[in-house]
C-alpha positions as CSV (number, residue, x, y, z in Angstrom):
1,X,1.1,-7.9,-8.4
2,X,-0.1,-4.3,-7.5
3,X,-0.2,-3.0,-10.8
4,X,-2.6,-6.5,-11.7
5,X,-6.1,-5.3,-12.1
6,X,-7.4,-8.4,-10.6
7,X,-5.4,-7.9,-7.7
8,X,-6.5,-4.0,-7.2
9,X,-10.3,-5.2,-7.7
10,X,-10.3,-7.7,-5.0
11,X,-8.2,-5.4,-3.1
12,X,-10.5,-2.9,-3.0
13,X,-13.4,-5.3,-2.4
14,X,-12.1,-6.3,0.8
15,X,-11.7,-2.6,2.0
16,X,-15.1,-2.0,1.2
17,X,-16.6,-4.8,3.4
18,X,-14.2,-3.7,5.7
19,X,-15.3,0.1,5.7
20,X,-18.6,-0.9,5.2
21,X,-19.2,-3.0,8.7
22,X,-16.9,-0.5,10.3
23,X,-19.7,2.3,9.4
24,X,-22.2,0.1,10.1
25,X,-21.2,-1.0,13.3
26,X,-20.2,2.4,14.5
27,X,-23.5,4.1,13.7
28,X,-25.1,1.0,15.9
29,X,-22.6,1.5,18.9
30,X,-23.5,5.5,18.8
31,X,-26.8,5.5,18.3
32,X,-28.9,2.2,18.7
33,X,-32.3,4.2,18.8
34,X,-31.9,4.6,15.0
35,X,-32.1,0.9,14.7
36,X,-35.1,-0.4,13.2
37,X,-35.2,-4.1,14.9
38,X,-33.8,-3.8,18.6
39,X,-33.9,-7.7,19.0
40,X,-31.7,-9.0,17.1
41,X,-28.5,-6.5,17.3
42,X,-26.5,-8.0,19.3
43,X,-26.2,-10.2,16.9
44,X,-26.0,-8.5,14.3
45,X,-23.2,-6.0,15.8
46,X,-21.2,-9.6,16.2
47,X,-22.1,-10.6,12.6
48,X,-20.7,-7.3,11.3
49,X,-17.9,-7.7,14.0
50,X,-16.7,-11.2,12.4
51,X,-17.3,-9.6,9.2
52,X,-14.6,-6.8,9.6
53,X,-12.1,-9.6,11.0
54,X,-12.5,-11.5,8.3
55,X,-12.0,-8.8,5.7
56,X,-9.0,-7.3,7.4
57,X,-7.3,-11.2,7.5
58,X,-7.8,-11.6,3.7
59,X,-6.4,-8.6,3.1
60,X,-3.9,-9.2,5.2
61,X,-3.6,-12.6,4.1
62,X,-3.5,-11.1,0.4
63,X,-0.3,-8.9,1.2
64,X,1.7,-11.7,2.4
65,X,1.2,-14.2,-0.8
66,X,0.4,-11.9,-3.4
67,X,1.9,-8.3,-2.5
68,X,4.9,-6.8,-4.3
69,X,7.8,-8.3,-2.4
């Protein structure tokens, strides 16, 4: 299934979201001052948190059904 487009595009959405809440989260964790809206980022540092799980499981998830065998 590697070589299915479909399979790549999905793929690399997954990474993407992942990256992306991993940048995200990192630039929060190392310098909160350059965060607009203190009050809710706690939250929002979960929400991105969650986000990265959830990414990294589908992807994982992915592999083990649909990955060469």
């Amino acid at each position: 299934m590697k070589n299915n487009k479909f399979y790549n595009a999905l793929r690399s959405r997954l990474e993407a979201k992942r990256q992306a809440g991993i940048a995200t989260l990192e630039l929060y964790l190392s310098s909160p001052s350059a965060v607009a809206d203190h009050s809710a980022l706690v939250e929002e540092m979960e929400s991105l948190l969650c986000g990265i799980a959830e990414a990294e499981d589908a992807l994982e998830k992915l592999e083990k059904h649909f990955g060469d065998k």
